[in-house]
C-alpha positions in Angstrom: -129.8 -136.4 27.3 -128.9 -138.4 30.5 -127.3 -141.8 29.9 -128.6 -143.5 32.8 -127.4 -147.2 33.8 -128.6 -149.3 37.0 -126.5 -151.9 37.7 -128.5 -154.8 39.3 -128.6 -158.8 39.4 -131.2 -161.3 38.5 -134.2 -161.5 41.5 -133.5 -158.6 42.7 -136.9 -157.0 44.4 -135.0 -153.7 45.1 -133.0 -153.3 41.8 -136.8 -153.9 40.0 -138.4 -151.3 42.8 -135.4 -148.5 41.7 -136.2 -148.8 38.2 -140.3 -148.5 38.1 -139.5 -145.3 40.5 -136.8 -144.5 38.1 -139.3 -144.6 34.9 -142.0 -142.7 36.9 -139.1 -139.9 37.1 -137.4 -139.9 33.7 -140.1 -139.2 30.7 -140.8 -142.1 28.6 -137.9 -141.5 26.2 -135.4 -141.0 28.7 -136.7 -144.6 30.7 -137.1 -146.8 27.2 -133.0 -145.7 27.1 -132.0 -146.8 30.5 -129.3 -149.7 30.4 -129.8 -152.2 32.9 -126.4 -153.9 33.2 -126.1 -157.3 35.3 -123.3 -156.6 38.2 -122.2 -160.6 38.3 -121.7 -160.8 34.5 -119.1 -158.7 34.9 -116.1 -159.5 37.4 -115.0 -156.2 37.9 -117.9 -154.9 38.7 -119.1 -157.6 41.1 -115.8 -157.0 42.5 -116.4 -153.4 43.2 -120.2 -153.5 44.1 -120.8 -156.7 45.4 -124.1 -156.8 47.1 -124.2 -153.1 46.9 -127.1 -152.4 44.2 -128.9 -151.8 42.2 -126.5 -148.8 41.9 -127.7 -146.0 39.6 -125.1 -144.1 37.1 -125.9 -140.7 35.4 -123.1 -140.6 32.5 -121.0 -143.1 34.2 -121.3 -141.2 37.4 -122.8 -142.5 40.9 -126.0 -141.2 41.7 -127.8 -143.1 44.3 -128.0 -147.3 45.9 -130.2 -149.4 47.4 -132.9 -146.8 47.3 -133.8 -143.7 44.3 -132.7 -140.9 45.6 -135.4 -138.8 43.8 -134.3 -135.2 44.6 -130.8 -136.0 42.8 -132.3 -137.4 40.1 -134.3 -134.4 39.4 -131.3 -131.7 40.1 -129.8 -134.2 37.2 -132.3 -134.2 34.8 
């Protein structure tokens, strides 16, 4: 299975948009295992994403930002 990860920041309308079109993609299984992990409790990631999320990871590996990129998520899956 997919270890998905969306790196987002608190009050963040797009980051909670990517993940409710995330769930509607993944089965339930796969979306009760995503990690949401928060980009500014971490300096090195706030360092190298900045404002650039939510970003979504597939086993550590970029995927999409900003928006879901649906079509990549399914050739994933």
């Amino acid at each position: 299975m997919t270890t998905w990860t969306v790196l987002s920041r608190a009050e963040c309308s797009l980051c909670e948009q990517l993940l409710t079109e995330l769930a509607e993609e993944l089965s339930p299984a796969e979306a009760a295992q995503v990690s949401v992990v928060d980009v500014d409790g971490d300096p090195a990631l706030a360092r190298k994403y900045g404002h650039r999320v939510p970003v979504l990871l597939a086993d550590g590996d970029f995927v999409c930002d900003y928006r879901l990129d649906r079509e990549r998520v399914r050739q994933i899956r």
